[in-house]
C-alpha positions as a LaTeX table, in Angstrom:
\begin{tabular}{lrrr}
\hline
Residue & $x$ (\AA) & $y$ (\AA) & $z$ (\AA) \\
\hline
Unk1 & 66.83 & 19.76 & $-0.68$ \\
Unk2 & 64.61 & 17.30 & 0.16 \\
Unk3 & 64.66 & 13.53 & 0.24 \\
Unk4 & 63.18 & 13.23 & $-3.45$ \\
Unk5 & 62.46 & 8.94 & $-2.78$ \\
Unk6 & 60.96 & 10.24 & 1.49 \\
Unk7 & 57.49 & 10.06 & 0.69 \\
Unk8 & 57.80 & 6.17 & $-1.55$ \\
Unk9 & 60.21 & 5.18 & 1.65 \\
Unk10 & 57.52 & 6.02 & 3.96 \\
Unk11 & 54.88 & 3.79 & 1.46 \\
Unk12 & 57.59 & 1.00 & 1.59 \\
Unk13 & 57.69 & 0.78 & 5.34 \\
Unk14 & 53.93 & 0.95 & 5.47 \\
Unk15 & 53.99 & $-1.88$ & 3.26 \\
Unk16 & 55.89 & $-3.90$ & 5.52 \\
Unk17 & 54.07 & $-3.03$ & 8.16 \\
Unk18 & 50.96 & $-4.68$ & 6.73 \\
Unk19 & 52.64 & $-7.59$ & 5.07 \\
Unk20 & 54.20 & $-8.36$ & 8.22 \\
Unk21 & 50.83 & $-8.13$ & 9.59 \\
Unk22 & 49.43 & $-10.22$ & 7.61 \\
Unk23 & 51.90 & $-12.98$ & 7.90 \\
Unk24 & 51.81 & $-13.23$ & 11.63 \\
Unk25 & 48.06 & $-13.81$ & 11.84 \\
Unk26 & 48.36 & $-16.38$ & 8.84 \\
Unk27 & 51.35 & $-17.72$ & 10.42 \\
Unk28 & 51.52 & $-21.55$ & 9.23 \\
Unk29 & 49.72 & $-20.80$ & 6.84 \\
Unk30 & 52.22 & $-18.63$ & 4.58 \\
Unk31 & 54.99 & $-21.27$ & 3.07 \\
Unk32 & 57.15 & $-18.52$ & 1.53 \\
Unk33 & 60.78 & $-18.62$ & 2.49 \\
Unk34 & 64.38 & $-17.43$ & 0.90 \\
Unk35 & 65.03 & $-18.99$ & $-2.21$ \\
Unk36 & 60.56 & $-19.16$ & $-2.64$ \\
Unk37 & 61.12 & $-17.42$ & $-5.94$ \\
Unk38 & 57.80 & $-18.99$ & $-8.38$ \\
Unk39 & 56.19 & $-15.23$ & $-7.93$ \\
Unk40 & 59.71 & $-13.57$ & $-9.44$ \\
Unk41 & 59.07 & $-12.48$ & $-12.67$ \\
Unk42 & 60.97 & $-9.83$ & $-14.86$ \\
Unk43 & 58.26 & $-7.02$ & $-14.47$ \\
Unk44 & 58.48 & $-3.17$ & $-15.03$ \\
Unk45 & 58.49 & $-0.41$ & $-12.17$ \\
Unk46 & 57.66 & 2.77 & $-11.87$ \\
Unk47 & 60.43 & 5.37 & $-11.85$ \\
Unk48 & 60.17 & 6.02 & $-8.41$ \\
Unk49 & 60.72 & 2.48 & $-7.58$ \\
Unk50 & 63.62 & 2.22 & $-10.40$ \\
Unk51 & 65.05 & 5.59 & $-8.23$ \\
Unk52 & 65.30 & 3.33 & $-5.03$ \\
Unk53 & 66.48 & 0.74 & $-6.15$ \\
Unk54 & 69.55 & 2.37 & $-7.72$ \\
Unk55 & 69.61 & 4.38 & $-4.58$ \\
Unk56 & 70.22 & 1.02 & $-3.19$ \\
Unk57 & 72.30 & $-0.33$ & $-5.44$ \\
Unk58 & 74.65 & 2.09 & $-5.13$ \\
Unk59 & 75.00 & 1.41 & $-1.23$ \\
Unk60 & 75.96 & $-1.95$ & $-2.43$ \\
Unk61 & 79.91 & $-3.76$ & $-1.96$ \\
Unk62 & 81.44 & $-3.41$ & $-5.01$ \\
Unk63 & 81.52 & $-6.63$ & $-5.46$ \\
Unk64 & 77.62 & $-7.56$ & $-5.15$ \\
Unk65 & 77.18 & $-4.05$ & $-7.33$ \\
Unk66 & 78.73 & $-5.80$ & $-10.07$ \\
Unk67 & 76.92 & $-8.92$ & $-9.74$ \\
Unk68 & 74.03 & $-7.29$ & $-10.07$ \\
Unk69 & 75.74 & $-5.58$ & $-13.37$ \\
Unk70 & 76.70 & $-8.87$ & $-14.49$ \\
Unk71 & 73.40 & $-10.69$ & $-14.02$ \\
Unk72 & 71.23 & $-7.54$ & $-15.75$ \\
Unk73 & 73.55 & $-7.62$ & $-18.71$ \\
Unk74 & 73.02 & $-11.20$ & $-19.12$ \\
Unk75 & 69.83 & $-11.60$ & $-18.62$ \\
Unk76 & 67.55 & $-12.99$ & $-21.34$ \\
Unk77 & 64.09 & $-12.01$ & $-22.37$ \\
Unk78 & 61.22 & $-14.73$ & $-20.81$ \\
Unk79 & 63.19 & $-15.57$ & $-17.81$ \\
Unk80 & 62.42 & $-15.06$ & $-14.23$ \\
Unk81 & 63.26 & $-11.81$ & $-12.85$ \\
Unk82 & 67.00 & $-10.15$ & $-13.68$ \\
Unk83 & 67.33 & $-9.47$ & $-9.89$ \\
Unk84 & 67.58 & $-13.33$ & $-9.52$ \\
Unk85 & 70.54 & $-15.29$ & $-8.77$ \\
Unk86 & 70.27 & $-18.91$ & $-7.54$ \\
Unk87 & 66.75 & $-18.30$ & $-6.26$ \\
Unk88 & 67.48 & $-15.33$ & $-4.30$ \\
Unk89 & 66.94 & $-11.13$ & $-5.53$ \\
Unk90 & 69.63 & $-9.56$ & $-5.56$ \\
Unk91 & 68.24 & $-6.07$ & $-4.72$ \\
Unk92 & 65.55 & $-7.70$ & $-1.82$ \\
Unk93 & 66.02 & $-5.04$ & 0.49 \\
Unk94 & 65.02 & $-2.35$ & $-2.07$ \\
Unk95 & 62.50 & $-4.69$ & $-4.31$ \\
Unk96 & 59.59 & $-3.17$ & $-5.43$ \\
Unk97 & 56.07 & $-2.81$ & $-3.56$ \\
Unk98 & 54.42 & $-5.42$ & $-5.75$ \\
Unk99 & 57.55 & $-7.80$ & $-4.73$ \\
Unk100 & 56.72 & $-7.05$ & $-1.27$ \\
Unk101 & 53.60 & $-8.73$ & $-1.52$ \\
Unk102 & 54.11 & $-12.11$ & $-3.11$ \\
Unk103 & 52.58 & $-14.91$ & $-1.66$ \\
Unk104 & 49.90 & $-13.23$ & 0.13 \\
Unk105 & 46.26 & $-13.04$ & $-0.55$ \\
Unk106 & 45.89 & $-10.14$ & $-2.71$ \\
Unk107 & 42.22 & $-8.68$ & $-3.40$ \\
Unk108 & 41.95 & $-8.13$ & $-7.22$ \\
Unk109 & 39.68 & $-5.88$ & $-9.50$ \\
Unk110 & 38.87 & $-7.69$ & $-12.95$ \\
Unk111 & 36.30 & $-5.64$ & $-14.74$ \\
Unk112 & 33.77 & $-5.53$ & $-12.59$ \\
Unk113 & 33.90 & $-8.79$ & $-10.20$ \\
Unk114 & 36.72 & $-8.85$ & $-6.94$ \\
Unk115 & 37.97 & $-12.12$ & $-6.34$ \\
Unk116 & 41.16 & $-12.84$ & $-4.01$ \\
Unk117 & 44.02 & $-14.70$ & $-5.21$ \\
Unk118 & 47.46 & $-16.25$ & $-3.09$ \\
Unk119 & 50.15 & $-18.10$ & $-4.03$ \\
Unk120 & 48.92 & $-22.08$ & $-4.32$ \\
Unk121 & 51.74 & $-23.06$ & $-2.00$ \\
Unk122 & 50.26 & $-20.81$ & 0.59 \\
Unk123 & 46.90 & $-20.58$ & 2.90 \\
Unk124 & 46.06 & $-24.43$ & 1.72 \\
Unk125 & 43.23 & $-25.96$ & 4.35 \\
Unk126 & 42.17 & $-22.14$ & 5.39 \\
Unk127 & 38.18 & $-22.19$ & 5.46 \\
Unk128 & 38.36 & $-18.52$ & 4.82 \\
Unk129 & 40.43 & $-15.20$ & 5.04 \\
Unk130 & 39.53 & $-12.36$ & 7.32 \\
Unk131 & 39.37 & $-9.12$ & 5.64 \\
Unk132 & 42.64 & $-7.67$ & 7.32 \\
Unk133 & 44.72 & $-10.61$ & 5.90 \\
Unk134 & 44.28 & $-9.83$ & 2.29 \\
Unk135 & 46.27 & $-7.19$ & 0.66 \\
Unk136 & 43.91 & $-4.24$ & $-1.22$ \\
Unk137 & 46.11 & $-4.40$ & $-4.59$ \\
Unk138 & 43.73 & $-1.89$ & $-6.60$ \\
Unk139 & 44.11 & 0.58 & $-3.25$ \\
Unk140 & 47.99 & $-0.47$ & $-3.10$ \\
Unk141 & 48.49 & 0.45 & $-7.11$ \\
Unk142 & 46.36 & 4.07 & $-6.05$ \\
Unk143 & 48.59 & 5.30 & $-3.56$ \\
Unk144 & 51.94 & 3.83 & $-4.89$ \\
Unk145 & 50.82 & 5.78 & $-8.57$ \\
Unk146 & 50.32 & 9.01 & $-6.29$ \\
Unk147 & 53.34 & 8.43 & $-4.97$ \\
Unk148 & 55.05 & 7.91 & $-8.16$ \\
Unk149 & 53.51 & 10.95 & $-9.76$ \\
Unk150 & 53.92 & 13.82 & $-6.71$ \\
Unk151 & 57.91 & 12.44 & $-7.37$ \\
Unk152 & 58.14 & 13.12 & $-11.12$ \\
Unk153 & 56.27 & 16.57 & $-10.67$ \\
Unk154 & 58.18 & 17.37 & $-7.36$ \\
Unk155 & 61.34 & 16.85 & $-8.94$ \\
Unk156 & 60.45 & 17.96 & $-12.75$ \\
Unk157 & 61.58 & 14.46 & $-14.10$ \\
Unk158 & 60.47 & 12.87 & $-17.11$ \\
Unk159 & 60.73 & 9.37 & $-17.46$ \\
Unk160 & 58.78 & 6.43 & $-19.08$ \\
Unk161 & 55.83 & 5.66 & $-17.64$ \\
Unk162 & 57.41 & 1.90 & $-16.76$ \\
Unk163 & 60.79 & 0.99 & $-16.70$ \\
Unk164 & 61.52 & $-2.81$ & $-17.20$ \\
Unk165 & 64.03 & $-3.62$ & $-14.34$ \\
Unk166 & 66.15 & $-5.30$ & $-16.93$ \\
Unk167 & 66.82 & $-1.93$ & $-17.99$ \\
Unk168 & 67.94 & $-0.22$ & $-14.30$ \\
Unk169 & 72.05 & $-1.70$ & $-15.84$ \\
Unk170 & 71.60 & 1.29 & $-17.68$ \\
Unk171 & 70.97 & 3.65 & $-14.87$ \\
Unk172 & 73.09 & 1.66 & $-12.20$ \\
Unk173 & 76.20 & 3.64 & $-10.93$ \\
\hline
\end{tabular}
């Protein structure tokens, strides 16, 4: 059978690729470092992300894996993110593709106008941004939604639309 998460790993790496990218030719400009965590908020995925991340869970010590148990099952509505713990995500490896972007200049849709928004603490005293330094979030959200819907079909899975990653204790092994 095939790798059912191959074609949202590829995305992932892809990702990287750019948001590495990105943060090289910014270089001084991007401020965001471990334990940066203002952007971490408790946000829902879509089931293909919830898949890899409790693919990745599950590679986990057992030790970290319950952690991560422990910190999900206490976590309270209106805090930062459930994958938090003392400033650092405890699933960073396998966070999801919005995570992967944090921080960076993002190019947003809102009705009708574009505008591009960063993080405050980064690209201060930057006249402007070249085009390949901001990430395409409307074109991002496209290809990951493709992505999520060729795996539900692929794999004749029915889920919820959005899972709230306070809710992946329930699925964790």
């Amino acid at each position: 059978m095939a790798d059912p998460l191959a074609n949202y790993h590829s995305l992932v790496a892809k990702v990287d690729d750019l948001c590495r990218g990105i943060v090289d030719r910014l270089a001084e400009a991007i401020t965001c470092h471990p334990g940066c965590s203002s952007c971490c908020l408790a946000i829902s995925v879509f089931p293909v992300e919830a898949a890899a991340m409790i693919e990745a869970a599950g590679r986990l010590p057992e030790g970290v894996l319950q952690q991560l148990k422990r910190h999900l099952t206490h976590w309270t509505e209106g805090e930062d993110c459930p994958l938090l713990a003392d400033g650092q995500c405890l699933l960073y490896t396998a966070r999801p593709i919005i995570c992967r972007t944090h921080g960076l200049p993002i190019l947003l849709l809102e009705g009708e106008e574009r505008r591009i928004d960063v993080c405050p603490r980064n690209c201060q005293g930057l006249d402007h941004l070249p085009g390949e330094a901001v990430v395409d979030l409307e074109r991002l959200n496209t290809l990951l939604a493709a992505v999520n819907a060729l795996y539900l079909r692929e794999f004749g899975i029915r889920l919820p639309e959005r899972i709230p990653i306070s809710q992946l204790v329930e699925m964790l092994p």
